[in-house]
N, C-alpha and C positions, 0 to 999 in steps of 0.2 A: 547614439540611440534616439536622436530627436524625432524618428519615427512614431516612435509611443508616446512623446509629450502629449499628454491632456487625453489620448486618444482612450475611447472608451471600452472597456472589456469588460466583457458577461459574462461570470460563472455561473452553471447552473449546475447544482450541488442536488446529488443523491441524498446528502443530509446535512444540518448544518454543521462546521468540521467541531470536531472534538478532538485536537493536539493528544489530550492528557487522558483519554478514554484507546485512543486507535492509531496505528501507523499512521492508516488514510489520511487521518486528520491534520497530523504533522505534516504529511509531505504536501497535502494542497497549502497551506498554510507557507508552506516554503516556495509557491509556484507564487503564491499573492505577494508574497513578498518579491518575487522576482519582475514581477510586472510594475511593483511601487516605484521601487527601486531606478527605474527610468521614466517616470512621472507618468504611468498612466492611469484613466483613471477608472475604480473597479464598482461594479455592483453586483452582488450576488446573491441569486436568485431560488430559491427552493420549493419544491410538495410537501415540505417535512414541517411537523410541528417542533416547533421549539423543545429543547431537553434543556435540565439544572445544569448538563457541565459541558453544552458547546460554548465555544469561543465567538463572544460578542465582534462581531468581523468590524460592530461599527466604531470599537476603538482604532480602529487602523483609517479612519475617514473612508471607510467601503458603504456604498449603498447597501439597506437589507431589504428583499423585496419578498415576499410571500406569492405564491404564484399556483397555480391550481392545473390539473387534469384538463383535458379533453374541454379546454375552455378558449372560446372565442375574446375573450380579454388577454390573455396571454398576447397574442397576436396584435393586438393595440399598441400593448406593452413593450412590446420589442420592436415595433416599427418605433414607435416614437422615441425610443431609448439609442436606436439608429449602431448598434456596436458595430466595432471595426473588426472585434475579436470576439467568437463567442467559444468558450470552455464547456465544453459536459464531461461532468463528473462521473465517469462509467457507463459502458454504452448503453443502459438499460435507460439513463437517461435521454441520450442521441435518439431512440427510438421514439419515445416521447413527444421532445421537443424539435430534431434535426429537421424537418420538414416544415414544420412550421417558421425556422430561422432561415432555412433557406427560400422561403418561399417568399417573408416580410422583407431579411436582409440579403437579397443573391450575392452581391460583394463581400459579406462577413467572412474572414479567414473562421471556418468552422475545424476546433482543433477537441481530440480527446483523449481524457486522462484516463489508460485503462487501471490504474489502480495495480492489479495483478489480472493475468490473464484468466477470467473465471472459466472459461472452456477448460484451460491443464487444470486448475485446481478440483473443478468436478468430474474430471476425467478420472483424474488421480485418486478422490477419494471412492470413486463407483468401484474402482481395482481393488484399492483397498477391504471394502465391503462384499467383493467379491473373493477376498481369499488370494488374490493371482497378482502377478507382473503388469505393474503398467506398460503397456506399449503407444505407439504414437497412432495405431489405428481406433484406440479410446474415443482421442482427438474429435475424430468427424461426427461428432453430437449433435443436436440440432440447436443447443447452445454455442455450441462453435460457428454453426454456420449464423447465428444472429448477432453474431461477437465478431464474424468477420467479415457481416454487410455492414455494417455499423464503422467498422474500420477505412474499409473503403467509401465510405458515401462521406469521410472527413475528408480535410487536407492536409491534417495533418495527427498521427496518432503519438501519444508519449508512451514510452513505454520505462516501466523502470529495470529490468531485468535483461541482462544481457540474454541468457538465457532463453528469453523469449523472445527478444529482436532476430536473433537467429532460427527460433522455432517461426517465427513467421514468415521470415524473408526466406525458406529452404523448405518448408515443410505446407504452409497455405502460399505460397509464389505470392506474396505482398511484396509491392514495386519499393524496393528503400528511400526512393523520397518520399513516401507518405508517410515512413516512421521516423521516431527522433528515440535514439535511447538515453534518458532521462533518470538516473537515480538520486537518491537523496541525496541534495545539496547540503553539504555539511563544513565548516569551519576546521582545522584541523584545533589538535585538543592541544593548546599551551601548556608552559610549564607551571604555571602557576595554579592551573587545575588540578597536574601529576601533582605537585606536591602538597596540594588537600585531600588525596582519596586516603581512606585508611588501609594500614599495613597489611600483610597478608594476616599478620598475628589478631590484627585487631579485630577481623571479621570472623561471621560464621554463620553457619549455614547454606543451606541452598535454596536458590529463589525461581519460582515460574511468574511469568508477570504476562496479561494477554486478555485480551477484549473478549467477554464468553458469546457475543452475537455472531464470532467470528467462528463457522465447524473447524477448523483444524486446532483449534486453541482447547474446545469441549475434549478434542478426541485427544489432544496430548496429555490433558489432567486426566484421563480415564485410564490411557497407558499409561503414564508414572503412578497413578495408586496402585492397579492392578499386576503391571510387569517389573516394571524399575526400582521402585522405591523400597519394595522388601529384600531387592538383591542388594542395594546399597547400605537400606539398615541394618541387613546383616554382617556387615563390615563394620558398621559405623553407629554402634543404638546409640548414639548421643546426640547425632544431627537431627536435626530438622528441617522437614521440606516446606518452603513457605508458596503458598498460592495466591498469585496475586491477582485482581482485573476486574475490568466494570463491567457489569450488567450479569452479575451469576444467578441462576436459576437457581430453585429448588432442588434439582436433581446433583447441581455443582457443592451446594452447601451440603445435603449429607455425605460428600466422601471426607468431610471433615474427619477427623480420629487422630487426638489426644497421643493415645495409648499407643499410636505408628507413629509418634512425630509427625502424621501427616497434617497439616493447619491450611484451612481454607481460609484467609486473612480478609475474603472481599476487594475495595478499589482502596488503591494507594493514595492517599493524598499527594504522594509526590512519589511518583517510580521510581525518581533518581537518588531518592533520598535510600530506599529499600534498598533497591539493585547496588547500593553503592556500599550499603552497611553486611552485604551478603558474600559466602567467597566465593560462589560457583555459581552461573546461568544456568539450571540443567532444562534442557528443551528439546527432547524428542520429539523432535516434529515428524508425524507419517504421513501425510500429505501436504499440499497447499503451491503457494506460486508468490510472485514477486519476490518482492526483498523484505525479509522480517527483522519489523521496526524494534523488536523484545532484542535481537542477536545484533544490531549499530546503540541499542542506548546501553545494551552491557559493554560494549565497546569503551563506550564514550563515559561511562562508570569505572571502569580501570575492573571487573567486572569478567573475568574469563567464563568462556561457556562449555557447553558439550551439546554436541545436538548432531545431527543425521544428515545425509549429503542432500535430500533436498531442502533439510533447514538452510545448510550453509550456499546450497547454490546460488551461483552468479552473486556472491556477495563480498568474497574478499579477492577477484581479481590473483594474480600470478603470484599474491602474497600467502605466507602460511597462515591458517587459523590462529582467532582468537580461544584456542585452546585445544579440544579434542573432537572431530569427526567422526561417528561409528554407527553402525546400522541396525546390528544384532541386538537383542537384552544384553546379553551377557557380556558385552564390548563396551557396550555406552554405561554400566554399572560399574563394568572397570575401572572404562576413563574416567568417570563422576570420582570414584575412589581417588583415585591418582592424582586428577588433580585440586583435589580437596586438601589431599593430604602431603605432595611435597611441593615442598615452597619452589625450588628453583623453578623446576616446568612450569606451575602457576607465573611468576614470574615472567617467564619466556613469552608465555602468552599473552602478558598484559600488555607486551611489550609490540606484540603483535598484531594486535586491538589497535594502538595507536595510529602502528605505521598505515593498518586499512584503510582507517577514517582519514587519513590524511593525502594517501594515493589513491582510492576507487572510488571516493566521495566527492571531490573538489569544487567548494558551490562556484567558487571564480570561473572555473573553467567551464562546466556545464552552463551555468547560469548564463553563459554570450553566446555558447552554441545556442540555445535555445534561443534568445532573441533576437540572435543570427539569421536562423533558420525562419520563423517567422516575418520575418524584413526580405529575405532571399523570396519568398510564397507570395507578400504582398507584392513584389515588382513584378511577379509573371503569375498573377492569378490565375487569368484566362488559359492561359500556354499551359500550364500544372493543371488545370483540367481536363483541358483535351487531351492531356496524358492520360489522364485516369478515364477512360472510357468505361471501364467495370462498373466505376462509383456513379458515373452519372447515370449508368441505364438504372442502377438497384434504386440511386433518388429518386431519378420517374417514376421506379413503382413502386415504389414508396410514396411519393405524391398522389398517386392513380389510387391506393388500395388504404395502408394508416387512413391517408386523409381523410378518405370517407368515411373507416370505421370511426375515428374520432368524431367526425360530425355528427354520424349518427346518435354517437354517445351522448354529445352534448346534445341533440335535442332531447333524446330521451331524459336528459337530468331537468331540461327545463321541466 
């Protein structure tokens, strides 16, 4: 990997990452580390004001750069900083910044992290608020189409979800060398962790844990007060449903009620510590995309779930769930029941938890494809463009049309 000795990389971040608040934040946070990792070296750059519980990047010796809109200092900034590698943090960022990086640095491998694909997730959840079937003609949104100029005008896109490497490569004809399928890089779980989690016996309860900035996380505490949790109380008046996650509104705090078990708890001071003390994940998820960060830390908690086939999609590979799959109320109440309440199946599943995190996560192995892949892009930059003839006509007009509404922006701010 002596390619990335010393070599310089720019993240520029949608926000600064928060591990302990958001998935997002863990998985960039696992990409910084992948670039350390073989000596390169990172600054990361953001629009975002500062929050109490991002992650200080400047313990890891990462540059923190503050960086502004529709601003001709940007442009200084990134010529002089000269990256070999520049990162956007979701394409809403590439739209932003990409033109402007390509324009200072033409040579920069321009690569991005989609996060989750937000085209399916707001597809999915329009369906949903529609009452009907998701279908893939949702899809062609006018956020899909700015989610798949943004794709193409990189060279390279990450994607974490199998799921969606194939909705893109079959469904928008994206050429597969511009995609990399990327999920979380994970450690497999030693034995010396199995044998600190607590016993079936010794937990109880059930836990939702979830970021409320994020809409599928609002919508799934709205279905468990309303749908779920009075079919499982009535099995079970002793449980209680614990709600976990940072950034709850006002509207989050009053489904608070005592008197349902139901408890809005606020942010964990440590997820892993809850999810770990609890016996059951239950996570109704009715919409959303990528890989859910709440359904790999109950994993990696010993921690069985229950959750919905597009919670569990593209997340545990040819292996069986970490617990029970079900779509309907009246099936995910079941399974909640079930596996609440007998040990062996709980069991099964923890066991199952394991084998995922260890076979569909593997940071060793992803983590070389990725700087494989990247090393492969550097030797034939030019030639991997002229492949992408799509990406570079959308860059022109993107250079031709952004560019100048930007400019215009910035004079009008002077």
């Amino acid at each position: 990997m002596e390619n990335f000795k010393n070599a310089t990389v720019l993240i520029i971040g949608f926000v600064w990452p928060e591990p302990n608040s958001t998935a997002a934040g863990g998985n960039m946070l696992q990409i910084i580390h992948s670039f350390l990792a073989v000596g390169a070296k990172i600054t990361f750059a953001s629009t975002a004001s500062d929050s109490d519980f991002m992650f200080d990047v400047r313990e890891l010796g990462i540059e923190k750069v503050n960086i502004e809109l529709n601003s001709e200092r940007f442009d200084e900034f990134v010529r002089n900083l000269n990256p070999a590698i520049v990162l956007f943090d979701r394409f809403m960022v590439e739209e932003q910044f990409g033109w402007r990086v390509a324009q200072e640095c033409p040579t920069a491998i321009r690569i991005l992290d989609t996060e989750d694909l937000h085209s399916l997730r707001t597809a999915r959840q329009l369906a949903l608020k529609e009452k009907r079937e998701f279908t893939n003609t949702d899809l062609f949104s006018d956020v899909a189409k700015r989610e798949i100029a943004s794709i193409l005008r990189c060279d390279l896109t990450l994607v974490l979800s199998s799921y969606e490497m194939t909705l893109l490569k079959n469904t928008f004809k994206i050429d597969p060398s511009l995609l990399l399928h990327l999920p979380f890089l994970l450690d497999p779980i030693d034995t010396q962790t199995i044998e600190k989690w607590p016993a079936f016996e010794e937990r109880k309860h059930y836990v939702f844990i979830g970021n409320f900035l994020h809409e599928p996380n609002w919508d799934t505490v709205q279905y468990l007060k309303e749908t779920i949790w009075p079919l499982v109380r009535k099995e079970l008046p002793k449980v209680e449903m614990h709600i976990y996650g940072a950034y709850p509104s006002q509207k989050v705090i009053q489904l608070d009620n005592p008197k349902e078990g139901f408890y809005i708890m606020g942010r964990a001071k440590s997820a892993a510590e809850v999810v770990s003390k609890s016996r059951v994940c239950l996570a109704p998820i009715r919409f959303g995309a990528g890989i859910k960060g709440k359904l790999v830390e109950a994993m990696q908690c010993g921690t069985p779930s229950v959750t919905t086939s597009i919670g569990a999609e593209a997340m545990h590979g040819i292996f069986p769930w970490n617990g029970i799959i079900a779509d309907e109320p009246e099936e995910i109440a079941k399974a909640a029941v079930e596996l609440y309440t007998n040990s062996t199946v709980w069991k099964e599943a923890q066991t199952n938890g394991i084998q995922i995190v260890e076979k569909v996560y593997p940071k060793s192995l992803y983590r070389k494809a990725f700087l494989d892949r990247i090393t492969a892009i550097q030797l034939t930059l030019k030639e991997h463009r002229i492949q992408n003839f799509m990406g570079a006509m959308l860059l022109h007009h993107t250079l031709a049309s952004t560019k100048y509404m930007s400019k215009w922006i910035e004079e009008k701010n002077r």
